[in-house]
Backbone bond lengths (Angstrom), bond angles and torsions (degrees), N, CA, C in turn:
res aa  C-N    CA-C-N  psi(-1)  N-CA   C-N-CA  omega(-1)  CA-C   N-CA-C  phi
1 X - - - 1.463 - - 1.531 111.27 -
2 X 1.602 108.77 -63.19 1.665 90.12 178.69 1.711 117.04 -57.11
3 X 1.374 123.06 -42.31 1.237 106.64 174.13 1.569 127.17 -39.48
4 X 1.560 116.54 -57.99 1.327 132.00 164.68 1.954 97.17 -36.88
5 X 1.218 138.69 -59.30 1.416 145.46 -162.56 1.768 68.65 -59.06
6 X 0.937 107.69 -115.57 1.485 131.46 -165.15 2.152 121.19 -4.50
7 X 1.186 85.29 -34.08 1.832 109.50 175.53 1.652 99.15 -67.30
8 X 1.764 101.00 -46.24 1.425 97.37 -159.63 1.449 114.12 -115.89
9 X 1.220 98.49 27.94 1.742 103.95 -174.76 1.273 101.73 -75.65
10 X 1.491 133.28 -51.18 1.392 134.34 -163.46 1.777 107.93 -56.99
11 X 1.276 104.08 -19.83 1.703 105.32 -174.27 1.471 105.31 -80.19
12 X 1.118 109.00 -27.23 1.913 100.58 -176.07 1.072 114.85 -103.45
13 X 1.709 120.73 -22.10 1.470 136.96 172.58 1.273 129.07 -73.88
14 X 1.497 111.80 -40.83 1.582 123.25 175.81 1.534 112.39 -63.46
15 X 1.379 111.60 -53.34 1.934 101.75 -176.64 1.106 116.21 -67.58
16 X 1.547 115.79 -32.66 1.961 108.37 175.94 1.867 108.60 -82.18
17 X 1.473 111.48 -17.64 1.760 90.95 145.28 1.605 140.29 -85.15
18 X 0.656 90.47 -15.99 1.881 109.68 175.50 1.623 91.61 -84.35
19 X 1.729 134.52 -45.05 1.598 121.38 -177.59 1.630 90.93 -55.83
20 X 1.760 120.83 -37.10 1.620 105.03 -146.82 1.667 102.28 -97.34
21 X 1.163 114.97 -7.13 1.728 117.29 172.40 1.531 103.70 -77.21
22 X 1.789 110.55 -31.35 1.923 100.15 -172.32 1.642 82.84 -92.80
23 X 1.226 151.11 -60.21 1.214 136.27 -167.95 1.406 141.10 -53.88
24 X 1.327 92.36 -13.51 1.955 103.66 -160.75 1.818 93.55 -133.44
25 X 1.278 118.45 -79.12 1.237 143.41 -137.72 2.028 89.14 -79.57
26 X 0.954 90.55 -19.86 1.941 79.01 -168.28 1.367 95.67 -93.99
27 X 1.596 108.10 -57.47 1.329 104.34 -178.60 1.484 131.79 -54.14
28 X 1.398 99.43 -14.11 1.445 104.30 -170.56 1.802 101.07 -101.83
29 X 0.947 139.44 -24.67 1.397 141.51 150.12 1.650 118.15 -47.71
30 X 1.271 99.19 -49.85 1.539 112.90 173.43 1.939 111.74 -48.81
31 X 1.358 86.39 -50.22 1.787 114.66 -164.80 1.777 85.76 -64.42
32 X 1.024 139.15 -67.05 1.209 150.00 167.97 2.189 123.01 -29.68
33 X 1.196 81.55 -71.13 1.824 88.37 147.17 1.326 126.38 -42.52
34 X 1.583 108.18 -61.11 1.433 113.77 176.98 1.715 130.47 -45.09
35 X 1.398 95.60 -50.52 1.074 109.81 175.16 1.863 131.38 -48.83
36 X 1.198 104.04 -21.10 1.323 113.33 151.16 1.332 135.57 -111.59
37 X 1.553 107.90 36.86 1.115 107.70 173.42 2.020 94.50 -136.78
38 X 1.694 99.67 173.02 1.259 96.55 164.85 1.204 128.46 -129.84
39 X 1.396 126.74 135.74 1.729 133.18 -120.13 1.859 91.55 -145.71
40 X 1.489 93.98 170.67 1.127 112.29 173.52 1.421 99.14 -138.27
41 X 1.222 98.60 -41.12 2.214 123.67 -170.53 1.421 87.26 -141.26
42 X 1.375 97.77 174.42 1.794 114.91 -172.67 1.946 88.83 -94.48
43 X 1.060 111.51 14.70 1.728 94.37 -164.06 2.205 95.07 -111.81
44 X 1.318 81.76 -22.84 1.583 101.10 169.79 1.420 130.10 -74.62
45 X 1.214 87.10 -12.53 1.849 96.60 -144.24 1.805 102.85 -54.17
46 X 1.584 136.10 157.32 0.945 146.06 134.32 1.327 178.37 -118.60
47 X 1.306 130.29 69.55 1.387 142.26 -111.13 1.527 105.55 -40.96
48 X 1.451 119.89 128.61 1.382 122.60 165.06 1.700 113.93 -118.84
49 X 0.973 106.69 28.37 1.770 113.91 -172.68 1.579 116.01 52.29
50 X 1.104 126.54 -99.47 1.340 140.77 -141.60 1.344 111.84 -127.49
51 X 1.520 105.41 -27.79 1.439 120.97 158.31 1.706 128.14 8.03
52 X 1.287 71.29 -90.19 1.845 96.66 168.45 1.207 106.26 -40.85
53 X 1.159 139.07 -75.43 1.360 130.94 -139.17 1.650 102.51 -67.45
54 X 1.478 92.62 -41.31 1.697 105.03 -168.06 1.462 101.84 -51.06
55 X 1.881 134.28 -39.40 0.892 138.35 -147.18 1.697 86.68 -97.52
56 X 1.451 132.89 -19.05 1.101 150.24 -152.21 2.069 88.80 -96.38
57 X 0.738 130.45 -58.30 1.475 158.18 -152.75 1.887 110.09 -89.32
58 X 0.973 99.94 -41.53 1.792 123.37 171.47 1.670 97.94 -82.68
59 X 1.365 110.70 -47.86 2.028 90.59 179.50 0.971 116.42 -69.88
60 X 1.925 118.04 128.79 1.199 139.38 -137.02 1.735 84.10 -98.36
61 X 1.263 127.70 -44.65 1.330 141.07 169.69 2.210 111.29 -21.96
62 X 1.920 75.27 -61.48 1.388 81.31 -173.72 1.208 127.83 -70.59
63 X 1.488 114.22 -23.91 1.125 119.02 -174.75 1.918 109.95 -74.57
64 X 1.603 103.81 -24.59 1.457 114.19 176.61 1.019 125.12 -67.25
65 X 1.707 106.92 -19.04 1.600 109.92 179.95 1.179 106.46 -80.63
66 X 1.381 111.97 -43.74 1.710 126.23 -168.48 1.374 105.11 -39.47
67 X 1.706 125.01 -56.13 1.221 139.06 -147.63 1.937 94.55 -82.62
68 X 1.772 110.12 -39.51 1.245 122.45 -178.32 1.496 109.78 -61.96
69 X 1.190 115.64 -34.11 2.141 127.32 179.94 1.495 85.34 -82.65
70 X 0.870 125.81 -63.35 1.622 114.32 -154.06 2.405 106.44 -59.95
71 X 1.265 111.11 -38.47 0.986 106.91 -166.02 1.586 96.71 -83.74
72 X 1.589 116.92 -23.56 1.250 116.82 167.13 1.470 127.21 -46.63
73 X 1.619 96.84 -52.65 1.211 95.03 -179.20 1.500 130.62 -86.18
74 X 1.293 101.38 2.70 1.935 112.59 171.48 1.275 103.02 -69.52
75 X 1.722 104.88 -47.70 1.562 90.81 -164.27 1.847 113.01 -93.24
76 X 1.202 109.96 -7.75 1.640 115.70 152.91 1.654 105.60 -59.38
77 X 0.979 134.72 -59.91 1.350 140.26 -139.95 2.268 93.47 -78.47
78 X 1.421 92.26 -46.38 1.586 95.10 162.09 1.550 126.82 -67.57
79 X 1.256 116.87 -39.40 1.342 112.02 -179.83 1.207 108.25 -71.48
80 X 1.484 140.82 -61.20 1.108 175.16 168.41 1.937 100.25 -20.85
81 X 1.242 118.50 -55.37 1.157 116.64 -165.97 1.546 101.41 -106.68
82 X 1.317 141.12 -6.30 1.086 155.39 148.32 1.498 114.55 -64.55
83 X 1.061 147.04 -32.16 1.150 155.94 -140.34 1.713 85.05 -124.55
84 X 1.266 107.22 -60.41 2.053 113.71 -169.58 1.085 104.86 -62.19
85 X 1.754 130.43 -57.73 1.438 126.83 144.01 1.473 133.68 7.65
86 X 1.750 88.99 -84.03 1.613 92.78 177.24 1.654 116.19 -70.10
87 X 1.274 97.96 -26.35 1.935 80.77 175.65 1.976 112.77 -67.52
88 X 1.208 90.37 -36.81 1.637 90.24 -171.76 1.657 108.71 -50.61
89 X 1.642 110.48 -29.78 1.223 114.00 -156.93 1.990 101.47 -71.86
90 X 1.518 92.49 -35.85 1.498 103.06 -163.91 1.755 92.43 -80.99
91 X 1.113 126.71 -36.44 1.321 117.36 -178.11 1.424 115.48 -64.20
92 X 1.162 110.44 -43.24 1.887 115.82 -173.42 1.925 83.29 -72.49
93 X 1.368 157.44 45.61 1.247 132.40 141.33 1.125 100.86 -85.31
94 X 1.497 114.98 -169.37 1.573 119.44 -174.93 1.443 102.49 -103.43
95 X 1.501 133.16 66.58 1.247 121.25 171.18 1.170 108.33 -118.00
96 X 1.650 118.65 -166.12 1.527 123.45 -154.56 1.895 97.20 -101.11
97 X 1.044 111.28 161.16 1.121 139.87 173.71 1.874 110.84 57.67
98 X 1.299 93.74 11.58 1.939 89.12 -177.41 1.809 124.92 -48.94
99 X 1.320 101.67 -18.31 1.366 116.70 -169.52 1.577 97.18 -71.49
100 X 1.395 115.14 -46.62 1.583 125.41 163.35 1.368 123.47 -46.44
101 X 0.991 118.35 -74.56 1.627 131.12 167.38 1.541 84.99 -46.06
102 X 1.173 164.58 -70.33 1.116 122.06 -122.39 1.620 104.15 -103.64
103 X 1.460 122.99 -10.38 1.191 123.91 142.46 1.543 131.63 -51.76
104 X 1.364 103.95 -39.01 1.547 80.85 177.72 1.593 110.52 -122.99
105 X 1.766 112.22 59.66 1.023 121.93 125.39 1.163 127.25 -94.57
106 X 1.586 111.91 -24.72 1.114 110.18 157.17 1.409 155.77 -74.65
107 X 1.247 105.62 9.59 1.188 114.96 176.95 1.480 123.35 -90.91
108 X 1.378 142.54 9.58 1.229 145.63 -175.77 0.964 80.59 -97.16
109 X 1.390 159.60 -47.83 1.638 133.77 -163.11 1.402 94.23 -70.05
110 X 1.003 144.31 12.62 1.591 121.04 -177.00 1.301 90.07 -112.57
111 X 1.452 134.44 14.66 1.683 105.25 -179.20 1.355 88.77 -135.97
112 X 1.366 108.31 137.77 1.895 137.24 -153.95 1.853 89.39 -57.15
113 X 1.160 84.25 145.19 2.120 98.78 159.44 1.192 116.84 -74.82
114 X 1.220 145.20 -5.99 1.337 123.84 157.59 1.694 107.42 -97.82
115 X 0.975 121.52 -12.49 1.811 107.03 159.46 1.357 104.13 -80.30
116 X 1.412 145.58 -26.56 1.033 118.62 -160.40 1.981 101.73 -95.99
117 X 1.567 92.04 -22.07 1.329 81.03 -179.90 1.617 110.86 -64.26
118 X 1.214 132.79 -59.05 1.618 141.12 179.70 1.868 92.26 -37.17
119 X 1.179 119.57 -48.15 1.375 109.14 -161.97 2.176 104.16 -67.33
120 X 1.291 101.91 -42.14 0.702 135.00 -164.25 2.214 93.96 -65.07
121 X 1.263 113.43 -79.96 1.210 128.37 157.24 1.762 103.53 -19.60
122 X 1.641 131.56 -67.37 1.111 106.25 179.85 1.668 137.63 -76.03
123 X 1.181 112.03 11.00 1.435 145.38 -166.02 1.644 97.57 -84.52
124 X 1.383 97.70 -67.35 1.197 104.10 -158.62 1.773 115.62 -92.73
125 X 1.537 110.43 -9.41 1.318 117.57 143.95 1.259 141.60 -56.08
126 X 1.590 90.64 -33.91 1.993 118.90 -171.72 2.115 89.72 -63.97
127 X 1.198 97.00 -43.64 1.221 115.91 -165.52 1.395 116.54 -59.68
128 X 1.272 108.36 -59.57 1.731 125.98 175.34 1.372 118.04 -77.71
129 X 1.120 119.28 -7.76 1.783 139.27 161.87 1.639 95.51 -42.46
130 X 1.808 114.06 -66.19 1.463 113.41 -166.76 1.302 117.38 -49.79
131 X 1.651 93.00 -13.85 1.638 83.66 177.21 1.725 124.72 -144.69
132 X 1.531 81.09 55.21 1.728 109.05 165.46 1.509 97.07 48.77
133 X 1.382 122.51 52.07 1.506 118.19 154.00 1.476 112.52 -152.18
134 X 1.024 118.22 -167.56 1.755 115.48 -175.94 1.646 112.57 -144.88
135 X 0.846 138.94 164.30 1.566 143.41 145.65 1.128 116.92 -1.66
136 X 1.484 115.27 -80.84 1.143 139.16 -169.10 1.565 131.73 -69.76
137 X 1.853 94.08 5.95 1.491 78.74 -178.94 1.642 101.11 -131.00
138 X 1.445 90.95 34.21 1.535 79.63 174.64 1.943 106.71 -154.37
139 X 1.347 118.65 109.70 1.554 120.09 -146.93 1.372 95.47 -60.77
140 X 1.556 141.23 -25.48 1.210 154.85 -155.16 1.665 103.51 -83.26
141 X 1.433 120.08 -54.70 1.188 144.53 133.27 1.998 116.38 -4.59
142 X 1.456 91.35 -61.95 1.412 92.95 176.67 1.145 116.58 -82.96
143 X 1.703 123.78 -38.96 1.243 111.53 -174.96 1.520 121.14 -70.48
144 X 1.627 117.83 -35.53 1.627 120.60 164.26 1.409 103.40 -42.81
145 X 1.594 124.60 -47.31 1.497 112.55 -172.64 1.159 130.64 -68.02
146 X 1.343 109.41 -31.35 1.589 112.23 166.15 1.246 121.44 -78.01
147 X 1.517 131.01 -12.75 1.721 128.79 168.71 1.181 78.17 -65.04
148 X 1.756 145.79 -102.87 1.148 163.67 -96.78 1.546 80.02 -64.33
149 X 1.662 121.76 -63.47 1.356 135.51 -161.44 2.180 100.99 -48.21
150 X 1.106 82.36 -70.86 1.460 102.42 -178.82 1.489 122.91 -43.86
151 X 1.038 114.55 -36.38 1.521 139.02 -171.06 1.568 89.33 -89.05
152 X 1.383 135.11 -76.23 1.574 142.58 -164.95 1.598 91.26 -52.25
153 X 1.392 129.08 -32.26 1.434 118.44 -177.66 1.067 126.85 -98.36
154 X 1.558 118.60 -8.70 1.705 116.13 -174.94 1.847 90.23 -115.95
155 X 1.273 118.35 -31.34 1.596 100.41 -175.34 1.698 122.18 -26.82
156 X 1.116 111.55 -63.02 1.422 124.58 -150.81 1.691 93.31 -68.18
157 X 1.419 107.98 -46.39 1.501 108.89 177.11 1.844 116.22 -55.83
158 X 1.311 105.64 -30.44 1.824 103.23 178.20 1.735 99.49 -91.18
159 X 1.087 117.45 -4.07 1.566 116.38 -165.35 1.791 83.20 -87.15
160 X 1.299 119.63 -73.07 1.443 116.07 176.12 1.603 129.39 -28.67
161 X 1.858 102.18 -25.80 1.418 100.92 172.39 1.820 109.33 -89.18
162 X 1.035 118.71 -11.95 1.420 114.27 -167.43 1.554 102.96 -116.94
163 X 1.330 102.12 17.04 1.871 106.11 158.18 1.244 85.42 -104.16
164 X 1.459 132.22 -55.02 1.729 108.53 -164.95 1.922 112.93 -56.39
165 X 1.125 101.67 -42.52 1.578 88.31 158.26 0.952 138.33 -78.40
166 X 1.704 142.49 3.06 1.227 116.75 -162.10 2.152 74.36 -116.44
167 X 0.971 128.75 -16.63 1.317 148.03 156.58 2.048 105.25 -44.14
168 X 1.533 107.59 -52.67 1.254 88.87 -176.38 2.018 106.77 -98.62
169 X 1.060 101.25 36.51 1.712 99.07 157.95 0.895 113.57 -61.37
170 X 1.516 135.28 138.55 1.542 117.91 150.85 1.758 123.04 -57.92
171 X 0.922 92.79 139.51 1.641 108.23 176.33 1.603 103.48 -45.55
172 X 1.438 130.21 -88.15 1.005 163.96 138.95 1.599 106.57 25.71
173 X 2.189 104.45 -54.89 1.503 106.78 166.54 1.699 126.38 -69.26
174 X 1.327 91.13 -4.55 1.824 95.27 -178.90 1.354 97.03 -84.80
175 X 1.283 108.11 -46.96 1.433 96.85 -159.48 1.475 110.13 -92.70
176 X 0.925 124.72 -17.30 1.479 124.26 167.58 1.840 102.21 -61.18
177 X 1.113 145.12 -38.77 1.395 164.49 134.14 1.688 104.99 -10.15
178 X 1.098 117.39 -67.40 1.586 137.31 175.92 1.063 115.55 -57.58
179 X 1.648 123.33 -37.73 1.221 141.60 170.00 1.403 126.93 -53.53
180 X 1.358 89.32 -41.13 1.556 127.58 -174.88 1.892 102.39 -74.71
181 X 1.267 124.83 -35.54 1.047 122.08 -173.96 1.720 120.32 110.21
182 X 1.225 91.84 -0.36 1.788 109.97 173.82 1.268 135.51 -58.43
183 X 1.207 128.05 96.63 1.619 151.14 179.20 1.569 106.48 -22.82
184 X 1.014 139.22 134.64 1.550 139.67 159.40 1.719 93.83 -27.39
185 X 1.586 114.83 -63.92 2.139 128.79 -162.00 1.823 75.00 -35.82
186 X 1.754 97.86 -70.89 1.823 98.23 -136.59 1.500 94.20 -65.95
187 X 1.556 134.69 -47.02 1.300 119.97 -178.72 2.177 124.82 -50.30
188 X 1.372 80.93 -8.62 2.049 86.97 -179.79 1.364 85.18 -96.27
189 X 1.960 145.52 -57.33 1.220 117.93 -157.10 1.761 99.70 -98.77
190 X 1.139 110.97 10.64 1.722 88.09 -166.97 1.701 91.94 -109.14
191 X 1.487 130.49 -28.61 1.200 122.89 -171.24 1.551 103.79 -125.61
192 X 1.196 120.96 -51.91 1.953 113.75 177.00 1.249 109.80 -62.63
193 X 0.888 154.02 -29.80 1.377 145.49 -168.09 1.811 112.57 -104.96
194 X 1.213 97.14 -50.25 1.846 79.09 156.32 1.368 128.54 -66.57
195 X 1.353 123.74 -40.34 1.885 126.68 155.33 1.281 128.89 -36.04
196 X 1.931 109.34 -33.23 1.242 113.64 149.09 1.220 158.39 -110.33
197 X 1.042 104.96 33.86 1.453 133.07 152.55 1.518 123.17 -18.38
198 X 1.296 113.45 -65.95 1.417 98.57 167.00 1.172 128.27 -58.01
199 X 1.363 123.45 -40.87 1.341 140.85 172.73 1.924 109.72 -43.85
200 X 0.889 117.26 -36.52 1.478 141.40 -134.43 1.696 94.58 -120.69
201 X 1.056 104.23 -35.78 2.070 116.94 164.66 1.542 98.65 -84.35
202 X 1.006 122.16 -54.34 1.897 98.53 178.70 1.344 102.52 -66.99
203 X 1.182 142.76 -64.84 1.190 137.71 -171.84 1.342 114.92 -15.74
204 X 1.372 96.30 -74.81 1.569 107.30 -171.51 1.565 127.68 -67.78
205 X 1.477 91.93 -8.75 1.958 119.83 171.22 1.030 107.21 -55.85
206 X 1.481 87.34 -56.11 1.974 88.93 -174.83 1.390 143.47 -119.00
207 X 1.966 87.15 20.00 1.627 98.78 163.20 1.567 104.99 -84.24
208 X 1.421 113.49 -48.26 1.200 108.84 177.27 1.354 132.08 -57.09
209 X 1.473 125.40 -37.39 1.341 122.89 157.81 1.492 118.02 -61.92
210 X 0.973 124.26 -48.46 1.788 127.56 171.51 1.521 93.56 -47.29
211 X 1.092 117.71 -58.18 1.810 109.14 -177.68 1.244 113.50 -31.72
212 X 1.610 103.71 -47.59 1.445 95.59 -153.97 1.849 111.41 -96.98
213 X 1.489 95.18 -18.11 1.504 100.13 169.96 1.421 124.90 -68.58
214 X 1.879 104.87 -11.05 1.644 88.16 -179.49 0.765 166.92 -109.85
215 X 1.680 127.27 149.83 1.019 137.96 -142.13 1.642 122.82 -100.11
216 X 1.156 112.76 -76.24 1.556 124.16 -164.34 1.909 96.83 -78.90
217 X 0.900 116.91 -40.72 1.720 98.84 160.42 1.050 136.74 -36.91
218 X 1.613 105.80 -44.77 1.313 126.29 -174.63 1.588 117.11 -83.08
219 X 1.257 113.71 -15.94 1.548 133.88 -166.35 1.762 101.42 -94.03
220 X 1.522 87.48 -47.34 2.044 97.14 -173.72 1.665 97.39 -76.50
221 X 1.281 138.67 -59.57 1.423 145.69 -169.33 1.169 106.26 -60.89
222 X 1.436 142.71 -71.31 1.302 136.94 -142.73 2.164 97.85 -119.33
223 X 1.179 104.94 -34.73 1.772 106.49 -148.08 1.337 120.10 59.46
224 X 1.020 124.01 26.81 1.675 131.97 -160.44 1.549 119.03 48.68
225 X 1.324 115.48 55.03 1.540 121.81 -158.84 1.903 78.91 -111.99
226 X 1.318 98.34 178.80 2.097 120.07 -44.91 1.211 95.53 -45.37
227 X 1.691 99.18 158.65 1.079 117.53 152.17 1.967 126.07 61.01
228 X 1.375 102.97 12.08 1.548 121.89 -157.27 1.394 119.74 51.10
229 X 1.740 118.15 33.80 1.002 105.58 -175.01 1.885 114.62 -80.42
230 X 1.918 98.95 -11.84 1.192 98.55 -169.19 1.920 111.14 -116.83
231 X 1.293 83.51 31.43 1.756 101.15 163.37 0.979 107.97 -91.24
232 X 1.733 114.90 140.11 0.990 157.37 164.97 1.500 135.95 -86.32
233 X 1.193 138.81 113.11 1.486 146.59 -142.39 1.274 116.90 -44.09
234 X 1.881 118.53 -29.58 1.446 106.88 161.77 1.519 114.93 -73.37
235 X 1.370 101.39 -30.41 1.702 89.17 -167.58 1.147 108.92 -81.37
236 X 1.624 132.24 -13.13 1.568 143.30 153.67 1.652 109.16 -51.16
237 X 1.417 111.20 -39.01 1.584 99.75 174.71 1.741 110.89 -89.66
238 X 1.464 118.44 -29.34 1.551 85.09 -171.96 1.632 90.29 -73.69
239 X 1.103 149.91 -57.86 1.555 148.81 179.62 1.638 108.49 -13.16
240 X 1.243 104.15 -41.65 1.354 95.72 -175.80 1.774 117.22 -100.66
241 X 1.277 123.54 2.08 0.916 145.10 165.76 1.553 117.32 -92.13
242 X 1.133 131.77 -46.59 1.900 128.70 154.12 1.023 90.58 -97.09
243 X 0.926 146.16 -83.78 1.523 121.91 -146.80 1.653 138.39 -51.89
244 X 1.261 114.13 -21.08 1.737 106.31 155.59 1.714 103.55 -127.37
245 X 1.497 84.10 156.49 1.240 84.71 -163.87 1.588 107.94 -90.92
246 X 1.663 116.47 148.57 1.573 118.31 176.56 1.538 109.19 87.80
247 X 1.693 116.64 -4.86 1.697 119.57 166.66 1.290 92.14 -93.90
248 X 1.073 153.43 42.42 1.373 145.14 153.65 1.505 125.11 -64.03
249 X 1.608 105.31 -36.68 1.511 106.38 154.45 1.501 130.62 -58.05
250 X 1.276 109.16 -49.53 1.479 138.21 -177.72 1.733 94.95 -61.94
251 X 1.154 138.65 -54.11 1.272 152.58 -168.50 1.822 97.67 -58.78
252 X 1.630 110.17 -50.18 1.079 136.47 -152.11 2.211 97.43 -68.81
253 X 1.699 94.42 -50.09 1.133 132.89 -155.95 1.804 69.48 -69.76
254 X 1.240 115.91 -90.61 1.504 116.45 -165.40 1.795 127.93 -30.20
255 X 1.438 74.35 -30.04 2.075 87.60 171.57 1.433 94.55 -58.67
256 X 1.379 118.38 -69.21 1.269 107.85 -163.18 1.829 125.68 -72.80
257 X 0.881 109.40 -24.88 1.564 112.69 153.74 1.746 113.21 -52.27
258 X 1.195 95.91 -41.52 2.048 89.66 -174.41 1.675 85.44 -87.26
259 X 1.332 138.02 -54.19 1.637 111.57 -178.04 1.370 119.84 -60.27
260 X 1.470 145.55 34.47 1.009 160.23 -129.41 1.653 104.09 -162.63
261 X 1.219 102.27 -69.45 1.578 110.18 176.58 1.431 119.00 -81.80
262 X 1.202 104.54 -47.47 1.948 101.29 150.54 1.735 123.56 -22.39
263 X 1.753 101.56 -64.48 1.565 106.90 -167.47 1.930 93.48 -80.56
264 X 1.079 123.56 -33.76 1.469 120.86 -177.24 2.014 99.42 -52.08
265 X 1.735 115.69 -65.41 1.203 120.09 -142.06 1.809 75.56 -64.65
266 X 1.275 117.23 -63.45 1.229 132.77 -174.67 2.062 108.13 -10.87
267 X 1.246 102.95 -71.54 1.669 121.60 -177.31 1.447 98.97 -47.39
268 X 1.689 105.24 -59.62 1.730 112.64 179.44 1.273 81.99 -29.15
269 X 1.111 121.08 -136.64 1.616 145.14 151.78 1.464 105.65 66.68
270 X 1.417 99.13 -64.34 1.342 124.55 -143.20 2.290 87.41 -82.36
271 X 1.309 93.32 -51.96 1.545 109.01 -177.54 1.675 109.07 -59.27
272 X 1.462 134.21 -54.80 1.234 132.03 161.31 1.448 133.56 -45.83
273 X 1.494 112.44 -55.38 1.028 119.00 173.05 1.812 116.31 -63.31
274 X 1.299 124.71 -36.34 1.293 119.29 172.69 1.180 106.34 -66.56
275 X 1.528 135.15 -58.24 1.117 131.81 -179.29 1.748 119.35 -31.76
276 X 1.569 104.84 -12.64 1.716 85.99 -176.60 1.394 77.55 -100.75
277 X 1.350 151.26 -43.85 1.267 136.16 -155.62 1.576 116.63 -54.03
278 X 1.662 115.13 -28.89 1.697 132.84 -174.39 1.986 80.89 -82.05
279 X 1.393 141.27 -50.06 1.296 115.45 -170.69 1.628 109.90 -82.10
280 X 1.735 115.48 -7.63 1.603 93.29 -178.24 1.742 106.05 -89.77
């Protein structure tokens, strides 16, 4: 059998690397190049050095979103895994119908971010009507709306990851715990929560990166209104990439500054949170 694996690996392996060198790896080298040059098309393109970024780095806009994604996503990344947490905790008891409930928390991740944002957008207008204002005119306004948005759509999806862990405890450590004389408080911080650790490192992997990637929520709910005060760093880069004309470098330049701080916050993340898993 492994020989047979080994004879025939190149047949199933070679076209989905050759799909991921033309899909990923070229374009994204290309995307990288670009960025210091100034383009209309890649066939145009013209090196301006450093240009970009500087013009990238000086927009006062961009720098507003940056600070607006980043505080976004602290307090997504807290609500979000706090909230998924406690449901997992109440779902893994032994009561009736949990298998239910836990389907249809999960089901708002299955329906796209720009329907939910529009759905979402007239909800919370219907709402702020009573009191002679709207969405859009207040950036504070938008950002509460998109946790609420964000949070109602990714919960159920991190809740499903922190039943598969709090599910693979051993039995044996609870109750040896109980045995011991251990409080519900100390049995949640002294044994469930260090056990889930791994669970608890993806989580936060990919609330915090989803924070910072998003996009079409932010595009359908707010448009970065007023005034782009409540845009967000992707929707600050495609905006500045179609939307004026000849920042296409600068637009280009900003991609790579936000894929930059993405994989940086990302590692953070990634480096802390394991680190307690090597001491539990």
């Amino acid at each position: 059998m492994e020989k047979a694996m080994r004879r025939y690996m190149p047949i199933f392996v070679l076209p989905t690397f050759f799909a991921f060198i033309l899909g990923f790896i070229i374009p994204f080298v290309m995307g990288i190049g670009l960025s210091f040059c100034e383009f209309t098309t890649v066939t145009d393109a013209r090196f301006v050095g450093l240009s970009n970024y500087v013009e990238a780095f000086k927009d006062t806009i961009f720098r507003h979103s940056f600070w607006y994604t980043a505080l976004f996503a602290v307090a997504s990344l807290i609500v979000i895994n706090v909230l998924a947490f406690a449901l997992a905790l109440a779902l893994t008891q032994k009561l009736r119908g949990t298998n239910i409930f836990r389907t249809i928390f999960f089901m708002p991740n299955l329906i796209g971010g720009i329907v939910l944002g529009y759905i979402w957008q007239l909800i919370f207008n219907g709402i702020l009507s009573r009191y002679s204002t709207a969405l859009g005119l207040n950036e504070w306004y938008g950002f509460w709306g998109l946790i609420i948005l964000v949070s109602w759509q990714q919960i159920g999806y991190m809740m499903i990851i922190y039943i598969a862990g709090l599910q693979a405890i051993p039995g044996d450590v609870m109750e040896a715990a109980q045995i011991d004389g251990a409080s519900r408080i100390q049995k949640l911080f002294r044994v469930t929560i260090p056990m889930m650790m791994p669970s608890i490192t993806i989580c936060m992997f990919l609330s915090i990166t989803n924070g910072f990637k998003l996009f079409d929520q932010n595009l359908s709910l707010t448009a970065g209104e007023p005034a782009k005060m409540s845009e967000m760093m992707a929707l600050n880069i495609f905006n500045t990439f179609y939307g004026r004309t000849g920042w296409e470098g600068v637009g280009q330049a900003k991609a790579v500054i936000f894929f930059v701080i993405v994989v940086a916050i990302g590692l953070i993340q990634l480096r802390a949170t394991r680190s307690k898993e090597v001491q539990q």
